[in-house]
C-alpha positions in Angstrom: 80.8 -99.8 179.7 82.8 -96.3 180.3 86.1 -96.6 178.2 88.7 -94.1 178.1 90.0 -93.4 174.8 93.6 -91.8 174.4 95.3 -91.3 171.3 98.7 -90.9 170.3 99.8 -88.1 168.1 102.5 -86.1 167.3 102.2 -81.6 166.4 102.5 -82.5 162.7 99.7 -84.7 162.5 97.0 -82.2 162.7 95.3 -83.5 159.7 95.1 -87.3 161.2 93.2 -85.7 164.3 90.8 -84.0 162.3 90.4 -86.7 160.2 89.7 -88.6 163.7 87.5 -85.6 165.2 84.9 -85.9 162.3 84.5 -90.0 162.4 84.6 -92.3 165.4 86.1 -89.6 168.0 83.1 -88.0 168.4 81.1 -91.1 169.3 83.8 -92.1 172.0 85.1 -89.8 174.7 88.6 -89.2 173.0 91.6 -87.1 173.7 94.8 -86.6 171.8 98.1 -87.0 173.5 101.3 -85.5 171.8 105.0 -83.6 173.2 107.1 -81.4 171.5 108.5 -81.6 168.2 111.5 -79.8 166.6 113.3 -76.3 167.0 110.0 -73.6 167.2 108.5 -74.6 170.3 107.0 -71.3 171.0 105.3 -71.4 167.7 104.0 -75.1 168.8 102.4 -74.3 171.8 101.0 -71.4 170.2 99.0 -73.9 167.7 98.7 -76.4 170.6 96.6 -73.9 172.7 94.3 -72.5 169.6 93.8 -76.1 168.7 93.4 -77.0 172.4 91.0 -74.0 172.8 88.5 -75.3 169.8 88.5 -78.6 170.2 89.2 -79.4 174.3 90.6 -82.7 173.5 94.2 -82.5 173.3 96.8 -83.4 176.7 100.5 -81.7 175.8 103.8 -82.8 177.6 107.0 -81.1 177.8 108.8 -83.7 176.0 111.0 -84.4 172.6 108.1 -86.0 170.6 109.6 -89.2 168.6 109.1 -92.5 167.8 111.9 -93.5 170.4 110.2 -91.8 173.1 106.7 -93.7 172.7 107.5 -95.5 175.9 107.8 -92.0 177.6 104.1 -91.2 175.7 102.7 -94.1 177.3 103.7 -93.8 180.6 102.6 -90.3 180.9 98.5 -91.2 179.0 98.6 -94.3 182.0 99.3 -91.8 184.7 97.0 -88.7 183.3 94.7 -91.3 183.2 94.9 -92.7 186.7 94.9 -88.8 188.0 92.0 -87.5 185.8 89.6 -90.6 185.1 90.5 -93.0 188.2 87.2 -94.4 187.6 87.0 -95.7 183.9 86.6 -99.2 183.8 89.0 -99.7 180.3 91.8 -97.4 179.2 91.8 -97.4 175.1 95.0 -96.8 173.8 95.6 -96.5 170.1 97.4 -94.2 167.5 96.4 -91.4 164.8 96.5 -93.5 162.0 93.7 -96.1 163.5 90.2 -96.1 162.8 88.2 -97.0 165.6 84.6 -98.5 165.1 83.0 -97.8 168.2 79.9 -100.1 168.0 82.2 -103.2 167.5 84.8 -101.8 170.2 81.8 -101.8 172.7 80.2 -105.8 171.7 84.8 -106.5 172.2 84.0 -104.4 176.1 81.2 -106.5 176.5 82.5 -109.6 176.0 85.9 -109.0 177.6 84.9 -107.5 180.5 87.2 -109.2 183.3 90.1 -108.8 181.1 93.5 -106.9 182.4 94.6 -106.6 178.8 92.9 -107.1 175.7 94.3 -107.0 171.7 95.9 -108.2 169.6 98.6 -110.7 171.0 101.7 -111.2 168.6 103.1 -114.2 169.3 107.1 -115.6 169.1 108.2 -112.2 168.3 112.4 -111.4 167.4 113.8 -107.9 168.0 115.0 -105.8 165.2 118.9 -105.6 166.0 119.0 -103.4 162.2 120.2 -99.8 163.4 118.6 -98.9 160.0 115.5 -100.3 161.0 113.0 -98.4 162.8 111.8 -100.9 165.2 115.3 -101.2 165.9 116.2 -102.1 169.3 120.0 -102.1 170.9 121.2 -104.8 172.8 122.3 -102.7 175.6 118.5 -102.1 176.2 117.2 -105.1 175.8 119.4 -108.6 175.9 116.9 -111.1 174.6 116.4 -111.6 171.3 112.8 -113.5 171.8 109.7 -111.9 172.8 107.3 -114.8 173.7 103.9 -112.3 173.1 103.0 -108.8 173.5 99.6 -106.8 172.5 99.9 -104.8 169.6 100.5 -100.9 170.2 98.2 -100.1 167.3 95.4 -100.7 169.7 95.4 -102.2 173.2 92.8 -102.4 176.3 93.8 -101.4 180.0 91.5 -102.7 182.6 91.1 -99.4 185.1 91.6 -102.2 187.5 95.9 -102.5 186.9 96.7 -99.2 185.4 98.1 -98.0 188.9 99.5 -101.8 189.4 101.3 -101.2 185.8 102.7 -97.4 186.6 104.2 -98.4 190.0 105.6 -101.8 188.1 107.2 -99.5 185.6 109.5 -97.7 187.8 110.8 -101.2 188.8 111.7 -102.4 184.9 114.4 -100.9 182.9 112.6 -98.8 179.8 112.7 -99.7 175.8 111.8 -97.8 173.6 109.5 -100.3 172.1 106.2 -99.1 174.2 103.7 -102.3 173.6 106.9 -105.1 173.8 107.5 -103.0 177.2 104.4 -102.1 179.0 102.6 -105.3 177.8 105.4 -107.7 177.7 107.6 -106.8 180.1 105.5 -105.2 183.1 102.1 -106.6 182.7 103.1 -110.3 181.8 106.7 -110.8 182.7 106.5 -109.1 186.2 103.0 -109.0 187.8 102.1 -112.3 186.0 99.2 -110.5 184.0 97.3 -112.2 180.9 97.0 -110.7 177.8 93.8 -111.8 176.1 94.2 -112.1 172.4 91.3 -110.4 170.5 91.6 -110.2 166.4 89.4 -107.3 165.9 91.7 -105.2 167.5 93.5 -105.2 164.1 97.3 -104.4 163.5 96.5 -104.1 159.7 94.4 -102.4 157.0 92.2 -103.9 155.0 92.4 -104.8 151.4 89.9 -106.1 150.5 87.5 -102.4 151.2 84.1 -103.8 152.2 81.3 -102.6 154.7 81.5 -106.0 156.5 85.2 -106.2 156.3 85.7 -102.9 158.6 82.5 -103.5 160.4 83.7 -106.9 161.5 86.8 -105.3 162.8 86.9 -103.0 166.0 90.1 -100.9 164.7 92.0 -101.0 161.8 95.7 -99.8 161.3 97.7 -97.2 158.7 95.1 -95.3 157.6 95.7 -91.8 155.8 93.2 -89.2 157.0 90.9 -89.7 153.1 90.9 -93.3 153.4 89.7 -92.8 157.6 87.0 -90.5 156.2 86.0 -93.0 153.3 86.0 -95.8 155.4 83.9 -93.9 158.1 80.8 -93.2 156.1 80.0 -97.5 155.7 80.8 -97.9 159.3 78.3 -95.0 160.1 76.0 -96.2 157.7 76.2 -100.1 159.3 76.3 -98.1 163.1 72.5 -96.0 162.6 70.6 -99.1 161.6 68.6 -101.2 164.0 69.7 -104.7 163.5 73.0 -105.2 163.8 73.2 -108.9 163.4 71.6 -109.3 160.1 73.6 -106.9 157.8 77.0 -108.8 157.3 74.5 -112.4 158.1 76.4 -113.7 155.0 79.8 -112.7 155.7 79.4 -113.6 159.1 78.2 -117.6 158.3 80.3 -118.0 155.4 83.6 -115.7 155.5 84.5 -114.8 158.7 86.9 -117.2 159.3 88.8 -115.9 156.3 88.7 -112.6 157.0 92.8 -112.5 158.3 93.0 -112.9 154.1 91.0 -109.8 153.6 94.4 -107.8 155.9 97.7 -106.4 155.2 
C-alpha cells in the first residue's frame, strides 16, 4: 500500500534527520519538512540547499519555524502533498523524534485500509490555559475547554482520499496553534463528520521497558534522541530481515500483549 511519509523538523535538528536517514527512512519513501528559524537566514538556506543537495529529501517554507506555527507546518505537508503525490493512498505524518517501524506500519496499512484517519485517539482531552505551559492554548483562540478526542500529532494517518476535503475545510475553521486538536478534531471530525480510528501502535510514548518485542509490537514510538533511535533500530532491523514474522515475539504476543500500555511512558 503506497504511503507518503512526511516528517516534521525544524534547521536545528539536523542530527534527528540523520539519525532518521540511517534507520527506518530509508525503507519508507520519506521527506523532511521544516521553515525558517532565527536571525541568519541566509546562512540557513545555505545549509538547507547542501543538505537538500545530498540527501533530496527535505521540503523548505518561507516561514518562522516554531512550535506555535505547527498548524501552519501542517497545512503546507497536506497541500505539498496533494500537488506532488495526488495519488498516495495514506499520508504519514509524524515528527523527528519518532521512530517509525516500517514492517509493523505496513500490517496497521493493511488492516486499516478504508480508514480517513488512523492513530492514536486521545480521548476527554482539557486545554492547557497555563501561559507557562507549552501546550498552552488562549482562550481567545479556542473557547472550549473540552476536547472530546483527537489523533495524536506524534504520528497520524491521512487517507489520500480527504486530504483535499481537509485543506479546503481548513480555510473554513478558525486556526490553533495546536496542529492534531485542529486538523483532526476540529476539521476532520467536528466539521466534515470524519471518524478517527483509534490504533495503539501508533504510540504517543517511549518505551521503558527496552525489548525487541516491545518496539516491534509498536508501529512508532515517541521522544526518542537520535542514539536511542539508532539503538532501538538495529532489534527492529534485526526482527524486519527474518522470514517469519509471527513467531519471534509468539510469547509476548499470547501472553503480554495486552499489558504492553505498562511497558510506555
Amino acid at each position: 500500500m503506497a504511503v507518503l511519509v512526511l516528517v516534521a523538523s525544524a534547521p536545528i535538528r539536523f542530527e534527528h534527520r540523520q539519525a532518521v536517514r540511517k534507520t527506518w527512512g530509508a525503507h519508507l519513501p520519506t521527506y523532511f519538512v521544516l521553515g525558517l528559524q532565527g536571525d541568519d537566514i541566509d546562512e540557513q538556506l545555505v545549509d538547507n540547499y547542501v543538505e537538500g543537495k545530498q540527501y533530496s529529501d527535505l521540503i523548505v517554507f518561507d516561514f518562522q519555524d516554531h512550535y506555535q506555527n505547527l498548524t501552519l507546518k501542517t497545512a503546507l505537508m497536506l497541500k505539498w502533498s496533494l500537488h506532488r503525490c495526488p495519488q498516495t493512498q495514506f499520508l504519514f505524518k509524524t515528527d523527528d523524534d519518532v521512530m517509525v517501524n516500517p514492517w509493523t506500519l505496513r500490517k496497521v496499512l493493511k488492516e486499516n485500509e478504508d480508514a480517513p484517519l488512523l492513530g492514536y485517539n486521545k480521548r476527554d482531552s482539557y486545554l492547557h490555559r497555563d501561559e507557562y505551559k507549552k501546550w498552552y492554548t488562549p482562550r481567545w483562540m479556542m473557547r472550549e475547554d473540552h476536547v472530546s478526542q483527537y489523533l495524536s500529532g506524534t504520528a497520524y494517518l491521512i487517507s489520500g482520499d480527504f486530504i483535499s476535503k481537509l485543506l479546503k475545510k481548513a480555510y473554513e475553521v478558525p486556526m490553533v496553534n495546536l496542529e492534531d486538536v485542529y486538523f483532526t478534531y476540529l476539521v476532520a471530525h467536528r466539521r466534515l463528520g470524519l471518524r478517527l480510528v483509534h490504533e495503539r501502535r501508533l504510540s504517543p510514548y517511549k518505551p521503558w521497558l527496552k525489548a525487541a518485542c516491545v518496539y516491534w509490537d509498536l508501529a512508532s514510538v515517541h521522544s526518542m534522541e537520535p542514539d536511542e533511535m539508532v539503538t532501538a533500530w538495529t532489534k527492529i532491523e534485526q526482527y524486519g530481515k527474518m522470514d517469519n514474522h509471527s513467531d519471534l515475539c509468539w510469547f509476548f504476543n499470547t501472553y503480554l500483549r495486552d499489558y504492553s500500555e505498562f511497558a510506555l511512558y
